[in-house]
C-alpha positions as CSV (number, residue, x, y, z in Angstrom):
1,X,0.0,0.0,0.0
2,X,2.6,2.1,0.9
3,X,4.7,1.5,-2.5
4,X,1.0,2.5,-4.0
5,X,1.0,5.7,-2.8
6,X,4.3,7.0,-3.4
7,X,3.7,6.3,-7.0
8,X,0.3,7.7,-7.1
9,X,2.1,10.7,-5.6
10,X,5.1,10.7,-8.5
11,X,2.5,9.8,-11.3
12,X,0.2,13.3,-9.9
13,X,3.7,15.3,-9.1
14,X,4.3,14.8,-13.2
15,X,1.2,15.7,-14.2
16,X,1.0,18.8,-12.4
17,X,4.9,19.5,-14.1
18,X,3.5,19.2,-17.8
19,X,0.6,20.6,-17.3
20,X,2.3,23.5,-15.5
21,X,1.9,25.9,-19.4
22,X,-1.2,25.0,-19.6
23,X,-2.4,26.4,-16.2
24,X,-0.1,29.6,-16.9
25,X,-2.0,30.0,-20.5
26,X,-5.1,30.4,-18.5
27,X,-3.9,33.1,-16.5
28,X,-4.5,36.7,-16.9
29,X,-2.3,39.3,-17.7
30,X,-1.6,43.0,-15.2
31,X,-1.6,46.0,-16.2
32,X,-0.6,48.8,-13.9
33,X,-0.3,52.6,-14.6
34,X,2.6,54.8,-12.6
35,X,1.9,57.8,-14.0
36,X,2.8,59.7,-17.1
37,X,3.2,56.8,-19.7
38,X,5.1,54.7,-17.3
39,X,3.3,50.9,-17.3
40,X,4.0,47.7,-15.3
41,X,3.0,44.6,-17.5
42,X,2.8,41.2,-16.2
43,X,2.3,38.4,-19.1
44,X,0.6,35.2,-18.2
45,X,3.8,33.6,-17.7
46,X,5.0,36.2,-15.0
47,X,6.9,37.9,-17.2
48,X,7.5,41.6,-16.4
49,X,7.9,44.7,-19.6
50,X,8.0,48.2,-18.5
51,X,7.1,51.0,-20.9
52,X,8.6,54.8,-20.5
53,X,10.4,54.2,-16.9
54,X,9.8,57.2,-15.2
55,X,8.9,57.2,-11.6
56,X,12.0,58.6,-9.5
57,X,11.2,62.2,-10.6
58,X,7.4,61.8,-12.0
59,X,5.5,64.0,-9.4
60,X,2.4,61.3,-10.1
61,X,4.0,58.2,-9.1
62,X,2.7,56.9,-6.1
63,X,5.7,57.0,-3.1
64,X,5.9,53.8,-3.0
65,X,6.8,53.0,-6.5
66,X,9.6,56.1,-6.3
67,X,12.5,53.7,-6.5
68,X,13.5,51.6,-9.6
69,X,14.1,48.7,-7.0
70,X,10.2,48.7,-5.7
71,X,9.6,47.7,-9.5
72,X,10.9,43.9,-8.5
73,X,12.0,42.0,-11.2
74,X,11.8,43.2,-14.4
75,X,12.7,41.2,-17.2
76,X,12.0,43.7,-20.6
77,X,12.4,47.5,-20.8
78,X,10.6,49.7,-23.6
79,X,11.2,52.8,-24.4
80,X,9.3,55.3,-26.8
81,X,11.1,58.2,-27.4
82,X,14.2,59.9,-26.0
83,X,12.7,62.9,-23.7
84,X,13.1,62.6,-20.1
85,X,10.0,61.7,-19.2
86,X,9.8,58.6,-20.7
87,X,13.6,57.7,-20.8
88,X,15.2,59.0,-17.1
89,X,14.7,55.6,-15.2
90,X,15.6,53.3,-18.5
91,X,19.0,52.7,-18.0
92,X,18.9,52.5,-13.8
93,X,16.1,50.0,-14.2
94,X,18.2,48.1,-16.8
95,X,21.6,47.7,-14.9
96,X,19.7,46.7,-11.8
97,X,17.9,43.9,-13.5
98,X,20.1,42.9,-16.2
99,X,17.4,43.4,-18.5
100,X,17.5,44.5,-22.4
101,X,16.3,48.0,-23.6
102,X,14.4,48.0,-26.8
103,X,14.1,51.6,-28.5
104,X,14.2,53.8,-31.3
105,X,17.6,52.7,-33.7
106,X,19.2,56.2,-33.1
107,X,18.5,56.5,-29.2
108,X,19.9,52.9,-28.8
109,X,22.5,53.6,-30.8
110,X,23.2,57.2,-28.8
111,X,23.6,54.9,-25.5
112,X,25.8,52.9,-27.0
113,X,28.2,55.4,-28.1
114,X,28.0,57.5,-25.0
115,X,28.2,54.4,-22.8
116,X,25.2,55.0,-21.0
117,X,24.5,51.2,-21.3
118,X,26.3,48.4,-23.1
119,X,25.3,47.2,-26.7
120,X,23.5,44.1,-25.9
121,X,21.1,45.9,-23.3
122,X,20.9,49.1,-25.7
123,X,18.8,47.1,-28.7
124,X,18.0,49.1,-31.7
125,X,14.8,48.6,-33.2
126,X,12.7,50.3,-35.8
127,X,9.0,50.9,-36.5
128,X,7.5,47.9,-38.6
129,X,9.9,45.5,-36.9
130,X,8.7,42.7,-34.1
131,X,10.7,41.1,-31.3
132,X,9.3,38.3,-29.7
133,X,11.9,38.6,-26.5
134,X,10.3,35.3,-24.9
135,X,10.1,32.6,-27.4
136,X,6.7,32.8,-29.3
137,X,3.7,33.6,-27.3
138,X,4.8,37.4,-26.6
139,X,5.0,39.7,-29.9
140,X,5.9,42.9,-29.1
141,X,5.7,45.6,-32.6
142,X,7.3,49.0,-33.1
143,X,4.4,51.4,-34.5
144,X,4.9,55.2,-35.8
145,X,3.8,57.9,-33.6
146,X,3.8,61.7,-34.8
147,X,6.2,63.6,-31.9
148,X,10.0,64.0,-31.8
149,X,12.4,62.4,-29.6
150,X,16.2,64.3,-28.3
151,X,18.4,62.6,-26.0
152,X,20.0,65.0,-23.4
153,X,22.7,63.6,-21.5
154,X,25.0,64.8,-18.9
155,X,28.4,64.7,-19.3
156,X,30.5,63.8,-16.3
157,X,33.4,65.2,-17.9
158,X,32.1,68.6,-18.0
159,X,29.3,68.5,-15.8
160,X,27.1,70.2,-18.7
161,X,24.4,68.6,-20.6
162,X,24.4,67.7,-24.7
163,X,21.6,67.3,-26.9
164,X,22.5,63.9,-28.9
165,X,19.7,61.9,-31.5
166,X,17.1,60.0,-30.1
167,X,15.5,58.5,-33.2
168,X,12.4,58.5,-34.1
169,X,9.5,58.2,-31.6
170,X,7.1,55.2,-31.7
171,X,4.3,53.4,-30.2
172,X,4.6,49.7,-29.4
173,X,2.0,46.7,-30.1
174,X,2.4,44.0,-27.5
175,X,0.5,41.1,-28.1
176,X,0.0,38.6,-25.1
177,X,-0.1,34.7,-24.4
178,X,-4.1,34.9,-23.7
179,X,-4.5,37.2,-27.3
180,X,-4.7,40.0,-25.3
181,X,-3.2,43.0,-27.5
182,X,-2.1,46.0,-25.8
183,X,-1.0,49.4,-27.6
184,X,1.0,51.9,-26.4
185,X,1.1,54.6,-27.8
186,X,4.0,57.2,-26.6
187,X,3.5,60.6,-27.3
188,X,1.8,61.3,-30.7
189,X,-0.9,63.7,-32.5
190,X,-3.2,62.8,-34.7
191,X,-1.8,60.2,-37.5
192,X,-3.9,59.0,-40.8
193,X,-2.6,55.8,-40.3
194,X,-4.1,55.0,-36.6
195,X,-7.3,53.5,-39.1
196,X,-4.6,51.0,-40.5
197,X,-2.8,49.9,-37.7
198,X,-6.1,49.7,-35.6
199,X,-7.5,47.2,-38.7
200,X,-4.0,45.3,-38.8
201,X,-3.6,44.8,-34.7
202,X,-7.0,45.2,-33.6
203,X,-5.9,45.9,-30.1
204,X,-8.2,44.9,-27.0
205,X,-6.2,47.4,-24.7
206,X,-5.1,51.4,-26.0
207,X,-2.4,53.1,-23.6
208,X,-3.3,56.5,-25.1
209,X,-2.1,60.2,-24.3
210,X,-4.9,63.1,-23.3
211,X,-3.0,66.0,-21.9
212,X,-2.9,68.2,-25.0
213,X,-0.9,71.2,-24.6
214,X,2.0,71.5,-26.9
215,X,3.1,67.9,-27.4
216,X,0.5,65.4,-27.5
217,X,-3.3,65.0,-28.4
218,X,-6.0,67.0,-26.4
219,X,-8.5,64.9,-25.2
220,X,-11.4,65.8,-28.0
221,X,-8.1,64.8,-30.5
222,X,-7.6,61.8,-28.5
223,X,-11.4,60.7,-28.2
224,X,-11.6,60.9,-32.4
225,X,-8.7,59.0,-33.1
226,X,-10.1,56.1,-30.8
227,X,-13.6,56.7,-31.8
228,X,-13.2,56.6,-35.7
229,X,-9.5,55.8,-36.2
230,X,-8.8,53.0,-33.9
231,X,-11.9,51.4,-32.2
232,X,-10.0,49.8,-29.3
233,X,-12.3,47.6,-26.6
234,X,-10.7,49.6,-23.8
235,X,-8.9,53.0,-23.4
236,X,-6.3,54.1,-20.7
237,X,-5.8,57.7,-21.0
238,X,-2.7,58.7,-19.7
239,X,0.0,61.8,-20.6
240,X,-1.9,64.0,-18.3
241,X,-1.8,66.0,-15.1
242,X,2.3,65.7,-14.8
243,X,2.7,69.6,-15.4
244,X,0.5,72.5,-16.2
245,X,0.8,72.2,-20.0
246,X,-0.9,68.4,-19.8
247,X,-4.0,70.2,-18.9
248,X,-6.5,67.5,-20.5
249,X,-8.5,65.0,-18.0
250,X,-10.2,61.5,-18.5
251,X,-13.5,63.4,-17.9
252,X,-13.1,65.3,-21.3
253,X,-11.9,62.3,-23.1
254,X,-15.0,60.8,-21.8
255,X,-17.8,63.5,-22.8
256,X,-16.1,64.0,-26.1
257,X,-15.9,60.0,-26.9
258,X,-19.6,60.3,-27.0
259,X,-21.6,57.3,-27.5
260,X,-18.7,55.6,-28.9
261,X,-18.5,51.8,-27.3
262,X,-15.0,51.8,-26.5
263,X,-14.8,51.4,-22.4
264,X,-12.9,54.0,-20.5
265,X,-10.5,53.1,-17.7
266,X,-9.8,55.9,-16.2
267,X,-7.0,54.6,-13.4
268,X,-5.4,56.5,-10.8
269,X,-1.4,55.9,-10.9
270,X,-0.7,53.0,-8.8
271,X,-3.8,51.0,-9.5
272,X,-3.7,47.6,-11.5
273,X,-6.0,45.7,-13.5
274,X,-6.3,42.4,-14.7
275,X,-7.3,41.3,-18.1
């Protein structure tokens, strides 16, 4: 009897150890907001991608999140453009967890040649292209986005700062174990091509900017683009609030979506949902 039991034991031990990717397909993915267009996703498998790291100086990040360590373990880094406020917390967050950048060619290529992180964590990339960083079940696309993209950088030679390339800006299509497809935007205006890329991806999920201002969509700009353009399932606004020129709120997205069937999320920083 005994002898049974052991090997009923082994015999359910195995089962549960190759059936371990099925349970983990079933699984949900996170999404959490920090503020500005700083997310936290967790893929089914417990993978962990952060878009736009910028929490140590964003004045909307929750306390608790205001060091790169309270991030844990993060496995892929994503950056959009080369402005601070997407950029600042990239290469921190990368040496802490020995994790890969992926950005714009020219603002990889500008850390590599000003050493601000070695070449096989600085990754170049450019829009059109796809990575799939952890074997097939995670796609993650480079998409256009209409904004500009400088890298300044300190020297600590001369204690001054430089204006070097940053590439091009761009949005990124990440498309999940579960099919969940997620979009993130960056900073953009109003494109002709959001229609196609909304046909080609059909994202579930759209990490879109509202502040308005003088660098990005306003939230009536925003609201048409996801209305007509894009026709997402669900909206994040974000890109708002971090300084007076980011005037735009979720509540004017909102009115000015109308009757459109898209549903809002309007999240505080700090909160995380499920999907």
């Amino acid at each position: 009897m005994k002898s049974f039991t052991h090997s009923r034991a082994f015999v359910f031990a195995l089962l549960l150890a190759c059936a371990g990717p099925l349970f983990a397909q079933a699984g949900k993915v996170q999404v959490q907001w920090l503020g500005q267009a700083t997310f936290k996703i967790t893929t089914v498998a417990g993978k962990v991608i952060v878009i736009d790291p910028y929490v140590t100086a964003n004045p909307k990040t929750p306390e608790a999140y205001k060091k790169v360590e309270a991030l844990g373990k993060v496995d892929l880094i994503l950056v959009t453009h080369g402005h601070a406020d997407h950029f600042l917390d990239a290469p921190a967050l990368a040496k802490l967890n020995g994790a890969p950048v992926w950005a714009p060619a020219g603002l990889s290529q500008s850390m590599q040649t000003l050493g601000i992180l070695p070449p096989a964590q600085a990754n170049r990339m450019n829009k059109s292209g796809s990575i799939t960083p952890f074997g097939p079940g995670v796609r993650i696309t480079m998409t256009h986005a209409e904004h500009s993209s400088e890298l300044v950088w300190r020297n600590p030679e001369t204690g001054k700062d430089e204006t070097h390339v940053g590439g091009e800006p761009c949005g990124f299509v990440i498309e999940l174990e579960n099919g969940f497809k997620i979009w993130h935007m960056g900073d953009t205006g109003v494109f002709g091509d959001m229609r196609l890329l909304g046909e080609m991806f059909q994202p579930d999920l759209l990490l879109i900017p509202i502040g308005g201002g003088q660098f990005v969509m306003n939230p009536a700009d925003a609201a048409m683009a996801t209305r007509d353009l894009i026709k997402p399932k669900m909206a994040i606004p974000m890109h708002y609030g971090t300084t007076p020129a980011l005037s735009g709120t979720p509540e004017e997205y909102i009115k000015a979506l109308g009757s459109a069937v898209v549903k809002v999320l309007a999240i505080k920083p700090g909160d995380a949902l499920e999907f």
